[in-house]
Backbone bond lengths (Angstrom), bond angles and torsions (degrees), N, CA, C in turn:
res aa  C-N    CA-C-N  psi(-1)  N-CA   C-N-CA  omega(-1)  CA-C   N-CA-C  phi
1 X - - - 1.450 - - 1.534 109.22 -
2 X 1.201 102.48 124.98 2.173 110.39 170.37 1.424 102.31 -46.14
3 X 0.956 106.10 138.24 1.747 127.55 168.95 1.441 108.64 -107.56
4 X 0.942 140.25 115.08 1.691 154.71 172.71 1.448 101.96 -78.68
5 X 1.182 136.54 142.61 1.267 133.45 169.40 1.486 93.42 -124.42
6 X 1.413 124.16 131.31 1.551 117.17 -175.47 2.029 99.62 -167.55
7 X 1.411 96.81 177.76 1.035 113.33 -177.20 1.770 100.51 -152.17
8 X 2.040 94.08 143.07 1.362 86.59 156.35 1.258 131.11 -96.06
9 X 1.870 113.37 148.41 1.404 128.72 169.49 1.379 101.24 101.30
10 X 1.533 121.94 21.52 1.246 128.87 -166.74 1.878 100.76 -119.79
11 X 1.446 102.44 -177.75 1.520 102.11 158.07 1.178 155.87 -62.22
12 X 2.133 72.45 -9.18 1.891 100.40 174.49 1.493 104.90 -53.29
13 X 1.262 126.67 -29.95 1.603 102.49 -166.40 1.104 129.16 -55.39
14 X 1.379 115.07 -49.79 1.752 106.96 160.40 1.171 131.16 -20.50
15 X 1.204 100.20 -51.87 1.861 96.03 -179.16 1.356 112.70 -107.44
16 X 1.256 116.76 -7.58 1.821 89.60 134.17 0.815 141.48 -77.49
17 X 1.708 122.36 -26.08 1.718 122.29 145.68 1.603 118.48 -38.59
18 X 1.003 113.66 -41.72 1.392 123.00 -175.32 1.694 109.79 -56.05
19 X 1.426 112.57 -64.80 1.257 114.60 -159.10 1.697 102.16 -89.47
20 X 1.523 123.62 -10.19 1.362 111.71 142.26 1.108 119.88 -55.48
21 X 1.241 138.77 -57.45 1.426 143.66 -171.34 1.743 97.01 -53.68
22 X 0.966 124.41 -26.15 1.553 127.46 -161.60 1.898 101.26 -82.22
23 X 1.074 98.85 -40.42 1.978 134.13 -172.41 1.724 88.89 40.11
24 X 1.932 118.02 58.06 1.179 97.59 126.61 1.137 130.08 -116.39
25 X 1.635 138.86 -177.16 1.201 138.64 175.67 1.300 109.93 -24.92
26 X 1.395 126.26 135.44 1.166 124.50 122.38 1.363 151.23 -167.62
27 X 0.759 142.02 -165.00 2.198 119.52 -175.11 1.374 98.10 -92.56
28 X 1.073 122.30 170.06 1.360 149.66 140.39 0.972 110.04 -117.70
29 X 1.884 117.35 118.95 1.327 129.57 174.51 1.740 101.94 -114.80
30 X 1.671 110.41 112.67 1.468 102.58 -170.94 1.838 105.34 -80.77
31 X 1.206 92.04 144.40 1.786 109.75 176.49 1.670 103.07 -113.83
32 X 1.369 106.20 80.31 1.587 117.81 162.75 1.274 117.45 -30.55
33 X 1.708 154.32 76.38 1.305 147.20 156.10 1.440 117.71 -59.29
34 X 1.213 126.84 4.22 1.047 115.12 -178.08 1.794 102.01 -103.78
35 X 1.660 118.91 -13.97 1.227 117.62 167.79 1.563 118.34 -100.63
36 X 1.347 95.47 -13.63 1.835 91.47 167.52 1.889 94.86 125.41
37 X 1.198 125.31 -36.14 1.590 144.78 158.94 1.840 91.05 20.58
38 X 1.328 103.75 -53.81 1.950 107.87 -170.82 1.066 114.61 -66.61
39 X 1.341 117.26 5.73 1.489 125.52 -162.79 1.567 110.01 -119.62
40 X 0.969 105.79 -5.05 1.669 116.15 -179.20 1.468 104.50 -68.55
41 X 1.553 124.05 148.64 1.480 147.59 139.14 2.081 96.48 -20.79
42 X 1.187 87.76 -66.84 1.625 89.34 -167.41 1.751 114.14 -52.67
43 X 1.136 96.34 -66.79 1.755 106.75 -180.00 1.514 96.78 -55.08
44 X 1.283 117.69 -61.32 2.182 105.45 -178.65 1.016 110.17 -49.61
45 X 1.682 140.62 -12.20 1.422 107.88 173.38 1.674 99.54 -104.17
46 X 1.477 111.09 12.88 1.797 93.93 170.22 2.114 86.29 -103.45
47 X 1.026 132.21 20.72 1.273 100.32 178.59 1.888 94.54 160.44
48 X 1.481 107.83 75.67 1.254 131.18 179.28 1.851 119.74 -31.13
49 X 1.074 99.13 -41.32 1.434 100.73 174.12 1.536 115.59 -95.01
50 X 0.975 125.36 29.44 1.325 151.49 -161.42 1.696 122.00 -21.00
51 X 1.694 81.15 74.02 1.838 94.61 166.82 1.425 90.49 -128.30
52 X 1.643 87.91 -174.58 1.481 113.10 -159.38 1.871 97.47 -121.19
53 X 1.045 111.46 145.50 1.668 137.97 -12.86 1.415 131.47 -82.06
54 X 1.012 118.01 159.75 1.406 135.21 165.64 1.310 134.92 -142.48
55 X 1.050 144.49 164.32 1.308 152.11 -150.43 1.240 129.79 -119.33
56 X 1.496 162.27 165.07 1.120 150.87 167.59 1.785 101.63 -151.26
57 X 0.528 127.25 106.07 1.902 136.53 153.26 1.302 128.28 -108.72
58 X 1.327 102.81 84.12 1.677 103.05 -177.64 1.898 111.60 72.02
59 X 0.961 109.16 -115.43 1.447 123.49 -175.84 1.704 108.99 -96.96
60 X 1.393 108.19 -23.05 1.741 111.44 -176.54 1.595 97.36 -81.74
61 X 1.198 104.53 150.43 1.509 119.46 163.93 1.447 114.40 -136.25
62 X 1.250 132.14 132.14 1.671 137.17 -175.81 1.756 96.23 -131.00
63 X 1.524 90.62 135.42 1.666 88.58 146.92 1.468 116.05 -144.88
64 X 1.115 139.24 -162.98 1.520 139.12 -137.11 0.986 119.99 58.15
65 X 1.203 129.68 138.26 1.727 143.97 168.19 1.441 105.64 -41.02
66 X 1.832 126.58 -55.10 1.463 116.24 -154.84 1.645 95.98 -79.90
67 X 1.380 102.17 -21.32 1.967 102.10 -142.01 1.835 78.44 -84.93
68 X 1.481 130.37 -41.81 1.268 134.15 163.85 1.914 111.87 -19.00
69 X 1.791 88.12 -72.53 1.648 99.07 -175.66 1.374 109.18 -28.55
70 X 1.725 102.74 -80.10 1.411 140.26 174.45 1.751 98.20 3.53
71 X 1.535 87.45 -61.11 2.122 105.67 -151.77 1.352 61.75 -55.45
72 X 1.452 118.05 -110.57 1.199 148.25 -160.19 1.114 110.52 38.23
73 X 2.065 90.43 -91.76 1.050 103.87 -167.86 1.729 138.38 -77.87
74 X 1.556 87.29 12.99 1.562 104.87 -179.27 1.830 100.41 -90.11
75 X 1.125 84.22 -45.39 1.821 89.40 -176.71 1.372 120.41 -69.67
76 X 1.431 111.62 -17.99 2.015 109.53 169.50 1.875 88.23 -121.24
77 X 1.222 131.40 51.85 1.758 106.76 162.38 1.542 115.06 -29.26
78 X 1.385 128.70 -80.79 1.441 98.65 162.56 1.561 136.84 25.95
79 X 1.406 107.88 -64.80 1.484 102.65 -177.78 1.674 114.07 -82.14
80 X 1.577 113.06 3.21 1.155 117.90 177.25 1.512 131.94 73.21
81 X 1.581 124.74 7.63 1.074 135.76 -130.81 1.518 102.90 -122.12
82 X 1.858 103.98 25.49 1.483 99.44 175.73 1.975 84.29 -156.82
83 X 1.133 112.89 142.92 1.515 98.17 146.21 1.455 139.58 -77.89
84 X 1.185 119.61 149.15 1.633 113.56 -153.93 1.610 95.93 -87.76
85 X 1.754 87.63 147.77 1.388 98.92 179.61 1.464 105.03 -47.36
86 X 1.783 106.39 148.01 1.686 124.69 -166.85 0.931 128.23 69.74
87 X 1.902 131.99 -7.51 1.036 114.29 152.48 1.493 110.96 -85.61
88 X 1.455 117.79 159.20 1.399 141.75 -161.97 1.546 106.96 -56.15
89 X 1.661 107.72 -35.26 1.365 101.47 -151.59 1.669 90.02 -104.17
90 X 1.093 129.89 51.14 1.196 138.52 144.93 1.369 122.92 -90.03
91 X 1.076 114.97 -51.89 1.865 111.85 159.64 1.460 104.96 -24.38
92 X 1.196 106.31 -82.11 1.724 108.16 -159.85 1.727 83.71 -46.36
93 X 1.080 111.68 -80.43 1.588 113.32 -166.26 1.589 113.60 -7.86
94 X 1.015 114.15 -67.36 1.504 133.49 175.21 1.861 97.08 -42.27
95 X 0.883 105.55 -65.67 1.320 110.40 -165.56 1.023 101.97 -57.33
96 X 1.519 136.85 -60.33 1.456 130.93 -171.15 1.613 103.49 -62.09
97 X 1.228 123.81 -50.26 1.492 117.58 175.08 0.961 120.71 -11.32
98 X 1.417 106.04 -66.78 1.498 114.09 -162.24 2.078 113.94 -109.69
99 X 1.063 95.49 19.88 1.630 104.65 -165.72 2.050 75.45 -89.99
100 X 0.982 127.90 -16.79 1.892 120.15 -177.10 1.386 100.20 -45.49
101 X 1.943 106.10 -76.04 1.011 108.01 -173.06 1.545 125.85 -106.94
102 X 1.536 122.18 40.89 1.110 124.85 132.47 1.298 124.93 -103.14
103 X 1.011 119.55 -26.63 1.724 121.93 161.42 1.719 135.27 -79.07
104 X 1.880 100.39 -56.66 1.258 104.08 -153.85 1.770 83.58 -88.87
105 X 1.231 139.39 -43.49 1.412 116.46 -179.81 1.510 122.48 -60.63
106 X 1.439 125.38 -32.69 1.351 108.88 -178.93 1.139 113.37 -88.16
107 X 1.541 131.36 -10.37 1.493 128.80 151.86 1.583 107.29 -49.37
108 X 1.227 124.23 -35.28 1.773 128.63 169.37 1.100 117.08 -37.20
109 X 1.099 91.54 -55.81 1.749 108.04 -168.35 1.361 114.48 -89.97
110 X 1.735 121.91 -40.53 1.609 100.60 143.54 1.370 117.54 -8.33
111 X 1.759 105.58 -103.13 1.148 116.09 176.56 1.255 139.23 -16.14
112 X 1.896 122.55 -60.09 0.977 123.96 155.15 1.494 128.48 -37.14
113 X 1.482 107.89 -60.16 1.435 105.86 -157.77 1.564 107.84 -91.31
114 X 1.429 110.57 7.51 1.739 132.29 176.21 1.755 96.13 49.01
115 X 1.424 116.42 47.50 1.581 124.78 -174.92 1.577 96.92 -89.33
116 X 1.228 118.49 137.96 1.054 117.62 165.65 1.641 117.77 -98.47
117 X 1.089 135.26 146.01 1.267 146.43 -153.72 2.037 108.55 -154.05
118 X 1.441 108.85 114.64 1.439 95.53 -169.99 1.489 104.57 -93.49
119 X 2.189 103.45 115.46 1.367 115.78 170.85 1.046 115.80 -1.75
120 X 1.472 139.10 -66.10 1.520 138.52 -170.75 1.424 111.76 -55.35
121 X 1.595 123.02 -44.47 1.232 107.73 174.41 1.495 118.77 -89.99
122 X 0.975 126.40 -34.48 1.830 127.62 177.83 1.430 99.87 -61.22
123 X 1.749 80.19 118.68 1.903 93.29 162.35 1.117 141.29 -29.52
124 X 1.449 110.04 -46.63 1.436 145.49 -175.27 1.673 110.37 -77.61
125 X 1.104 115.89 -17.51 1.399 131.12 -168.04 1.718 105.28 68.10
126 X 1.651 121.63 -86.95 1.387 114.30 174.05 1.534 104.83 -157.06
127 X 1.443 101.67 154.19 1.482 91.90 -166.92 1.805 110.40 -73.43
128 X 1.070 124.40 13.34 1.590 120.48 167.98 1.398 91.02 -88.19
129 X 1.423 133.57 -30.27 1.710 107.22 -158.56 1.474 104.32 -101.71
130 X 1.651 97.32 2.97 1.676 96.76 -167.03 1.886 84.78 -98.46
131 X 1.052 126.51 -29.08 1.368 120.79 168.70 1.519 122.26 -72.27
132 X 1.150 137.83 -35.28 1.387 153.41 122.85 1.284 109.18 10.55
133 X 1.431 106.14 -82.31 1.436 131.16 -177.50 1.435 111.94 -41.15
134 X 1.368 100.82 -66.53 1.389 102.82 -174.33 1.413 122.72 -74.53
135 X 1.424 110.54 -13.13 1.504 110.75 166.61 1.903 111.34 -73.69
136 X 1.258 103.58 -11.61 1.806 101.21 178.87 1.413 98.30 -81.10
137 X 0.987 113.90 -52.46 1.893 131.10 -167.95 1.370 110.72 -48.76
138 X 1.972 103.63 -35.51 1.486 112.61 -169.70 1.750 104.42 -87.98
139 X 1.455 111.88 -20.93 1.313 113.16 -154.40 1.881 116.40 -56.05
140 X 1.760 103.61 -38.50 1.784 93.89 -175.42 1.963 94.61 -81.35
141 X 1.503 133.33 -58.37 0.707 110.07 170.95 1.820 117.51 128.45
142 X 0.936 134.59 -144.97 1.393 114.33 -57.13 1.702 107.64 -69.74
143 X 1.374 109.62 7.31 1.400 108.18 178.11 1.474 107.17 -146.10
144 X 1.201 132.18 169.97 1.369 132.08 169.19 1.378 111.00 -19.42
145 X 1.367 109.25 -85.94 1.592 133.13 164.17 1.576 134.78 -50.73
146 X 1.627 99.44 12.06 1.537 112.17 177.17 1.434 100.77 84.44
147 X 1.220 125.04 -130.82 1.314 146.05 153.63 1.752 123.71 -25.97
148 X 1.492 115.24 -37.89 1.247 112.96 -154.90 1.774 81.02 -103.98
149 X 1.438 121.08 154.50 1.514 147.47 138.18 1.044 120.48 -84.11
150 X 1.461 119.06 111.44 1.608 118.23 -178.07 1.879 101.83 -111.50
151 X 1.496 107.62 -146.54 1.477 103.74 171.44 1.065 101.59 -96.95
152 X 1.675 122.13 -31.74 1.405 108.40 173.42 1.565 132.84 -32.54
153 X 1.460 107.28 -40.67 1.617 108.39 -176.16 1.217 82.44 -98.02
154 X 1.609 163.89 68.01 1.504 144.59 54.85 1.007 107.21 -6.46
155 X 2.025 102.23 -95.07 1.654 114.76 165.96 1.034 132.90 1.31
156 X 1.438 117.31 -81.08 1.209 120.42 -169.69 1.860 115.77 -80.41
157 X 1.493 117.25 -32.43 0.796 122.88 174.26 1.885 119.25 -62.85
158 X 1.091 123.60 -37.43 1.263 137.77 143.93 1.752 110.04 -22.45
159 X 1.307 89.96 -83.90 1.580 98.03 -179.42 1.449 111.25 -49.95
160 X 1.089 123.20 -79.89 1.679 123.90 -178.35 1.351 116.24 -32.46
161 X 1.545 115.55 -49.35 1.639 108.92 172.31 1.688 115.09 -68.73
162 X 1.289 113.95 -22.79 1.518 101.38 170.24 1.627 111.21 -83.42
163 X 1.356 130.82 -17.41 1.218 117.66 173.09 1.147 106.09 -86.86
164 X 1.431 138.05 -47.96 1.471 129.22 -169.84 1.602 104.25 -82.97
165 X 1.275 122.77 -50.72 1.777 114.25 -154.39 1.867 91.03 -91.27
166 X 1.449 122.02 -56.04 1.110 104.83 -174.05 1.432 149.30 -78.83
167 X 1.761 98.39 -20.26 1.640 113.56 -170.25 1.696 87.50 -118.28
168 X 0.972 120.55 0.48 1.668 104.96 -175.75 1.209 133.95 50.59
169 X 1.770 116.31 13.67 1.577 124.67 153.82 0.862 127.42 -17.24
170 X 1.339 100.09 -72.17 1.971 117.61 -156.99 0.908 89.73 -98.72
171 X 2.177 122.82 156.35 1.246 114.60 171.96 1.734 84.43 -83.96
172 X 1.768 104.05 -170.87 1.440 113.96 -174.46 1.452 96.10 -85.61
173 X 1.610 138.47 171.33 1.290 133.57 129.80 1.214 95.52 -139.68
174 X 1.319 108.01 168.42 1.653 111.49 -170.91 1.195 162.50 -43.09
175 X 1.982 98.23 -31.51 1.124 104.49 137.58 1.337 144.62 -48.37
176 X 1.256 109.96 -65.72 1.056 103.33 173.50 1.518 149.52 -53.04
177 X 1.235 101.80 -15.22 1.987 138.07 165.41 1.519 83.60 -67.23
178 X 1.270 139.16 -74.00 1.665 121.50 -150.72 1.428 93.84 -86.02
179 X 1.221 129.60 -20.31 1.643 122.59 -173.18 1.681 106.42 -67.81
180 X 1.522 104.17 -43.08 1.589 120.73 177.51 1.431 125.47 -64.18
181 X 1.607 101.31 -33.20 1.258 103.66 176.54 1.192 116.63 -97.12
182 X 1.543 125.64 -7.05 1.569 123.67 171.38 1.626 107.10 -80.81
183 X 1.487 113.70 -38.85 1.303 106.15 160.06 1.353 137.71 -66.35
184 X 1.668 121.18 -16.97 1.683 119.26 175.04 1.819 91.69 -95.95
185 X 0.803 116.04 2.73 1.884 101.61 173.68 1.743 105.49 -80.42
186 X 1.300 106.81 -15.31 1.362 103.46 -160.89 1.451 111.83 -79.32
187 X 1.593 137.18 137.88 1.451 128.33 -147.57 1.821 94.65 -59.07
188 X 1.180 104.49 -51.72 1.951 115.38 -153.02 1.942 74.37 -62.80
189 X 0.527 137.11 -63.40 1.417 115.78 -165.25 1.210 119.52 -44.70
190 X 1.282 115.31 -51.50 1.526 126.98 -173.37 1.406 99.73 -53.65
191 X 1.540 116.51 -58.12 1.808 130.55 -173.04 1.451 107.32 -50.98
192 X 1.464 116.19 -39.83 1.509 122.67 178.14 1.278 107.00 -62.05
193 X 1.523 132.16 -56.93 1.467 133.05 -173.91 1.096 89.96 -58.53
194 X 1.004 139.50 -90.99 1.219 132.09 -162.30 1.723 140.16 -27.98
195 X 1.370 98.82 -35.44 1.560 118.34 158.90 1.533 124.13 -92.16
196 X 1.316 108.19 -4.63 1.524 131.15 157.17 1.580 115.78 -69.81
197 X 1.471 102.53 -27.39 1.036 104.55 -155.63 1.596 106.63 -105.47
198 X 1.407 108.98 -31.76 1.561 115.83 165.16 1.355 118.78 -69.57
């Protein structure tokens, strides 16, 4: 059985959104950050830089939120939550996956830390064009992939509700209001807040 290593109010949510969406077995083993828990011998050898989340399957260990999805949803297809290698719309897939935390978090921290960074060199380019972006991507709808829910809109959906609904970063615009709310209607989301929340 997968072992989740997570915390609440953390980045863990993704992948507890994730592996609800998956609905198979699995533990939740909590990693206390607020007592230092990430810092243990034990937790550094499931995940060296020792945040949360991370993963355990048998002998494999993953951590990061996207590289998490990725496993996931490669390892139960079943839950449908990636397109299969050779169809087309895996590119984008890929891309949105991981555009969370190369894009939509250090646009965060832009913001937050009001750092300036010149477009040409930041990865991300800037957090107006990285919000931009994703308001075009979001505009027909109702998910990344139109029709289909992958982990990507985890990802991204994760991110967007912590910048717009929870931390109050971003202002809202419309997309993102129906992008947010097609993603918190969804059951594993709801089940995640909720165990996020205990």
């Amino acid at each position: 059985m997968m072992q989740l290593y997570w915390c609440p109010r953390s980045r863990s949510f993704s992948a507890l959104w994730l592996m609800e969406e998956v609905g198979q077995p699995y533990e939740r083993a909590l990693i206390d950050i607020t007592t230092g828990a990430q810092k243990t011998s034990e937790f550094l050898a499931i995940n060296p830089m020792g945040k949360v989340p991370a993963l355990k399957d048998g002998d494999a260990t993953v951590a990061e939120a996207s590289a998490i999805c990725a496993y996931v949803a490669e390892r139960y297809p079943e839950a449908k939550l990636a397109p299969p290698v050779g169809d087309p719309r895996r590119a984008k897939y890929l891309q949105w996956l991981f555009f969370s935390p190369g894009c939509i978090e250090p646009a965060m921290i832009e913001i937050f830390t009001k750092i300036s960074v010149p477009t040409s060199t930041a990865a991300w380019g800037s957090a107006a064009q990285v919000f931009d972006v994703l308001d075009a991507a979001l505009e027909k709808g109702p998910f990344l992939l139109g029709d289909m829910f992958t982990a990507a809109d985890i990802m991204i959906g994760s991110g967007l509700n912590f910048a717009t609904r929870l931390f109050k970063m971003v202002p809202a615009r419309p997309s993102f209001d129906r992008y947010i709310d097609a993603c918190s209607a969804r059951p594993a989301f709801q089940r995640a807040t909720e165990l996020a929340a205990g």
